[in-house]
C-alpha positions as CSV (number, residue, x, y, z in Angstrom):
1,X,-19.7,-66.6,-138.2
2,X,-22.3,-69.3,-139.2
3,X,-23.0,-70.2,-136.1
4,X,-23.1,-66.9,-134.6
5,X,-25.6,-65.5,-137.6
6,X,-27.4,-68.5,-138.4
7,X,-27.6,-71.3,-136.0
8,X,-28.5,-68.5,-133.0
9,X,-31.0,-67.4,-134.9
10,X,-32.8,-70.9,-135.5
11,X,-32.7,-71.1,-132.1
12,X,-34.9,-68.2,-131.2
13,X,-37.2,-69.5,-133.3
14,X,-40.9,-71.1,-132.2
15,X,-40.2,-74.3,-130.6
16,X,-42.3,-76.3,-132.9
17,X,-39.5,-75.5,-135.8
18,X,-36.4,-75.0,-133.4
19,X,-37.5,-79.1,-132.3
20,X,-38.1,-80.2,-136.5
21,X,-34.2,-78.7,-136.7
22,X,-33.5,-80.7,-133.8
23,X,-34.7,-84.1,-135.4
24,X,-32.9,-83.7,-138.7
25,X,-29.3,-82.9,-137.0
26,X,-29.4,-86.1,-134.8
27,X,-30.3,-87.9,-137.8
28,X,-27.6,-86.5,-139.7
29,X,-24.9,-87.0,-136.4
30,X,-26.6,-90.6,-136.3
31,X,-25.4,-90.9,-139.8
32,X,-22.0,-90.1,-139.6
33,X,-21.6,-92.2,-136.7
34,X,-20.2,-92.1,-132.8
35,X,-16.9,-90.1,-132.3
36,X,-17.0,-89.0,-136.3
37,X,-15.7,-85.8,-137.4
38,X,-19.4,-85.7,-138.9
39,X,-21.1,-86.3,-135.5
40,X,-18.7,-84.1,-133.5
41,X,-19.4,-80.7,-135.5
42,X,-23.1,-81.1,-135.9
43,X,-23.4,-81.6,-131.7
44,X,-21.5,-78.8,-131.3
45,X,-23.3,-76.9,-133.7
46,X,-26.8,-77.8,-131.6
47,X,-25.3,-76.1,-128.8
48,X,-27.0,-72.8,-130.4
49,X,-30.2,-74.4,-130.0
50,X,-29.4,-75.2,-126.4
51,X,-33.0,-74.0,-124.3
52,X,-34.3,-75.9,-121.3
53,X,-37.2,-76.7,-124.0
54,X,-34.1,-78.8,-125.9
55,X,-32.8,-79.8,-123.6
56,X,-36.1,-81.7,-122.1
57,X,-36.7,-82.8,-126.0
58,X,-33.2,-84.5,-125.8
59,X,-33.6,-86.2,-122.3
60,X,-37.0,-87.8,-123.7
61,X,-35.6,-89.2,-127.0
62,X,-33.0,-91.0,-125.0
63,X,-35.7,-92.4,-122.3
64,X,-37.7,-93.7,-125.4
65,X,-34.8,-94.9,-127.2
66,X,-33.5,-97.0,-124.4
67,X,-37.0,-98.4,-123.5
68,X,-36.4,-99.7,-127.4
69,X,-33.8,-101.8,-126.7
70,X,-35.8,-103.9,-124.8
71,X,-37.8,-104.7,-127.9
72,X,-34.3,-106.2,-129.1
73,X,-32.1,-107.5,-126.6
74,X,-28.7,-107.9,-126.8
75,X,-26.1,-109.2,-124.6
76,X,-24.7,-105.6,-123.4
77,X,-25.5,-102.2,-124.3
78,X,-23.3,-101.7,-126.8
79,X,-24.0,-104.3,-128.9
80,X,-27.7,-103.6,-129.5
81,X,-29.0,-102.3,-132.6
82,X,-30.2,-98.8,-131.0
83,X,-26.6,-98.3,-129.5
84,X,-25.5,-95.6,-132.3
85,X,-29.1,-93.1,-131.3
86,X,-28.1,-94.1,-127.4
87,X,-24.2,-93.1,-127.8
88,X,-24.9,-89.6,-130.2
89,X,-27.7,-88.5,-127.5
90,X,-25.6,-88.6,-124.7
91,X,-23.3,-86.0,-127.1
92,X,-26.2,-84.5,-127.7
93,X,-27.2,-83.9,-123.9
94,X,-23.9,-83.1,-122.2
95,X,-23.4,-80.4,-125.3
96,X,-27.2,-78.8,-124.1
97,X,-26.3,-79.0,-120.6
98,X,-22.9,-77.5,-121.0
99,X,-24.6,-74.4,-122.5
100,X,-27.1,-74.4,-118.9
101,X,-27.6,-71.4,-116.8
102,X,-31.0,-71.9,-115.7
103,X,-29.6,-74.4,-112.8
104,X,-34.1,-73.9,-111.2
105,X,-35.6,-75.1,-114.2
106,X,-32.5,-77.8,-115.1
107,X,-34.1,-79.4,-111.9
108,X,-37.1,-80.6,-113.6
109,X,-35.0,-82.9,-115.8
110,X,-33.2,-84.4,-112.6
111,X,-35.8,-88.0,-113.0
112,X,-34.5,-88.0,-116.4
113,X,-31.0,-87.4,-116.0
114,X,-30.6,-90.5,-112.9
115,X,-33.1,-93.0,-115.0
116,X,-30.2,-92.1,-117.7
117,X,-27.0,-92.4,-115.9
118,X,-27.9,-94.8,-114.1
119,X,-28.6,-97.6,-117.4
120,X,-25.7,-96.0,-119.3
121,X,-22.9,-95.0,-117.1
122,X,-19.8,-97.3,-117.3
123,X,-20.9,-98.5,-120.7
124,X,-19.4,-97.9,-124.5
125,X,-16.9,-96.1,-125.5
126,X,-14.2,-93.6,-123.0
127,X,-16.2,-90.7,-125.4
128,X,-19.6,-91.8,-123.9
129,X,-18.1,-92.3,-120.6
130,X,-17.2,-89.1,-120.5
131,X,-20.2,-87.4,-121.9
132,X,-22.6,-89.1,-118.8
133,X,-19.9,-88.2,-116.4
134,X,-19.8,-84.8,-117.4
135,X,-23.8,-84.3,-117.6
136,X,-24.0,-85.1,-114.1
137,X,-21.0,-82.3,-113.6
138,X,-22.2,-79.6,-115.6
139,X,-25.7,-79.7,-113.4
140,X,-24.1,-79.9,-110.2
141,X,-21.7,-76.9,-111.5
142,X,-25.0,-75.4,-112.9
143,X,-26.8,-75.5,-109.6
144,X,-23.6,-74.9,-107.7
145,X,-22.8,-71.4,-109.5
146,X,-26.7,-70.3,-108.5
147,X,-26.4,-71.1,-104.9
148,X,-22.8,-70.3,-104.2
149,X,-24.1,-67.8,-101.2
150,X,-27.0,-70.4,-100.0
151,X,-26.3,-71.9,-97.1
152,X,-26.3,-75.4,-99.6
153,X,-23.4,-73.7,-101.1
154,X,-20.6,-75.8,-99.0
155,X,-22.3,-78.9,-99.6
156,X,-22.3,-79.0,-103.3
157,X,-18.8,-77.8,-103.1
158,X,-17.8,-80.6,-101.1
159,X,-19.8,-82.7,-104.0
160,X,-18.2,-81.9,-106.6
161,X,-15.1,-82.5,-105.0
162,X,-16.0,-86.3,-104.6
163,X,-16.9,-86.6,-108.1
164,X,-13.4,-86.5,-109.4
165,X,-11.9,-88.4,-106.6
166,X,-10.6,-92.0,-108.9
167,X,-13.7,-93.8,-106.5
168,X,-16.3,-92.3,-107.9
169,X,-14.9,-91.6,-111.3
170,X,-15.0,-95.5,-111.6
171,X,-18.9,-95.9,-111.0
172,X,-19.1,-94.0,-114.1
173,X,-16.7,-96.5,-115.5
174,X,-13.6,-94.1,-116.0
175,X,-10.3,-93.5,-114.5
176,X,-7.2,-91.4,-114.6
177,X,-3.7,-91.6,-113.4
178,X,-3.9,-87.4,-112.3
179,X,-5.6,-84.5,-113.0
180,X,-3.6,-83.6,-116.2
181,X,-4.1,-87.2,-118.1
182,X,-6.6,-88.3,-120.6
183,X,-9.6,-90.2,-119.1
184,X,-9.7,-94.1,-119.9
185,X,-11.9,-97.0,-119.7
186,X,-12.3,-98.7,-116.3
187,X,-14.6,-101.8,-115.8
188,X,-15.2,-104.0,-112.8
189,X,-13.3,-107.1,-112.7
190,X,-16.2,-109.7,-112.0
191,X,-20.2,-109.5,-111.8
192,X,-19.9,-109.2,-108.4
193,X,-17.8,-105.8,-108.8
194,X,-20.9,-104.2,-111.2
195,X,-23.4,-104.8,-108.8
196,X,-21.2,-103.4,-106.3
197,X,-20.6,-100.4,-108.6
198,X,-24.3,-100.2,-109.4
199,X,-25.0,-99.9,-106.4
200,X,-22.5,-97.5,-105.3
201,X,-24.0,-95.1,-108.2
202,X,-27.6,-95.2,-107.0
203,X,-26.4,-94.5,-103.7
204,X,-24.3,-91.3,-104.9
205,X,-27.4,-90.2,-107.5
206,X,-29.4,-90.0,-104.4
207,X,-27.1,-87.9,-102.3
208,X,-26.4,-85.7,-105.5
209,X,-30.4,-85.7,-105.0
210,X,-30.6,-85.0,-101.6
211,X,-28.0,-82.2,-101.9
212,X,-29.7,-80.4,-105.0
213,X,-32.8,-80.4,-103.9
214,X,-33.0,-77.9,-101.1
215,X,-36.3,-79.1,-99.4
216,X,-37.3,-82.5,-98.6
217,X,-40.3,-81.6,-99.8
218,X,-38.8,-81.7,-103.2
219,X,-36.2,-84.3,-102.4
220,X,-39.4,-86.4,-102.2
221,X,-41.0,-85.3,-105.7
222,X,-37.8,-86.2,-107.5
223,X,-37.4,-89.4,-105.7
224,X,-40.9,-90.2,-106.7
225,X,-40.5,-88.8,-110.2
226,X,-37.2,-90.8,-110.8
227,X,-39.1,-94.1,-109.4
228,X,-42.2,-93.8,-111.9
């Protein structure tokens, strides 16, 4: 009832106070910490907010934030002191682009989406995992569902399909013994193996690219957009 009455609500409202509500419930999810009972409900609560605007705001914050941890360096992801923000935006984005159905405008976020998969996939917990892994599903489900009938219809059927094969599951840093068991962490076995893998990721973020965008003409914008 709250969130049908309420939280809706707040998110029909202008998006100068929808983004102030934003702010304060990823500070509050921040504060109760990764994979918290805290952090879990507020996320899912901000899926009433979920608008293309929000979602854009969301992909942003998690750009800036990772540019931060360059200010700090730290061995691995994980372990830097920006981690916590990295880990409950990632819950924050796959919520917002669970909620999509505007696959045209979910486009313009594509730069944003690969510059953020490809720095965080494979890394954290199974929970983060997951959530990169499934942002990257839910807009090639999104964009899928609007061109079903398009003559790119087969093609981001056939997509899809590769994404859960155990392959390509594994550049996102997961794996699963069959369709009906939990996820769990899967990581390389030697540096060589993570470049390999990193690699491999680029190379399917550009086909995911190639596929999505319909034109080269626009293949070659988000290329250019993703490389700036």
């Amino acid at each position: 009832m709250v969130h049908k009455y309420i939280w809706v609500e707040i998110g029909r409202l202008d998006c100068t106070l929808v983004y102030i509500v934003l702010e304060e419930l990823i500070r509050a999810a921040c504060d109760g910490g990764i994979g918290s009972r805290r952090c879990e409900t507020i996320v899912r609560t901000a899926s009433a907010l979920s608008s293309i605007q929000v979602r854009g705001r969301i992909f942003s914050k998690l750009r800036k934030v990772l540019g931060k941890t360059s200010l700090k360096p730290s061995k691995t992801l994980p372990e830097n002191v920006h981690w916590n923000e990295i880990a409950t935006l990632a819950r924050f984005a796959l919520v917002a682009s669970n909620h999509s159905k505007q696959a045209a405008y979910d486009q313009l976020y594509i730069p944003d989406i690969f510059h953020i998969v490809t720095l965080i996939a494979g890394t954290g917990q199974t929970l983060i995992r997951k959530s990169v892994y499934g942002v990257i599903m839910n807009f090639l489900q999104s964009v899928y569902l609007a061109r079903a009938e398009d003559p790119s219809g087969p093609d981001l059927r056939l997509l899809i399909d590769d994404l859960i094969k155990v392959e390509n599951l594994q550049l996102f840093g997961l794996t699963r013994q069959s369709f009906t068991t939990e996820y769990c962490n899967y990581d390389p076995p030697n540096d060589k193996a993570v470049i390999d893998s990193q690699e491999a990721l680029a190379r399917l973020l550009v086909r995911v690219m190639e596929v999505t965008s319909g034109s080269s003409g626009e293949f070659l914008m988000f290329g250019a957009a993703a490389l700036s």
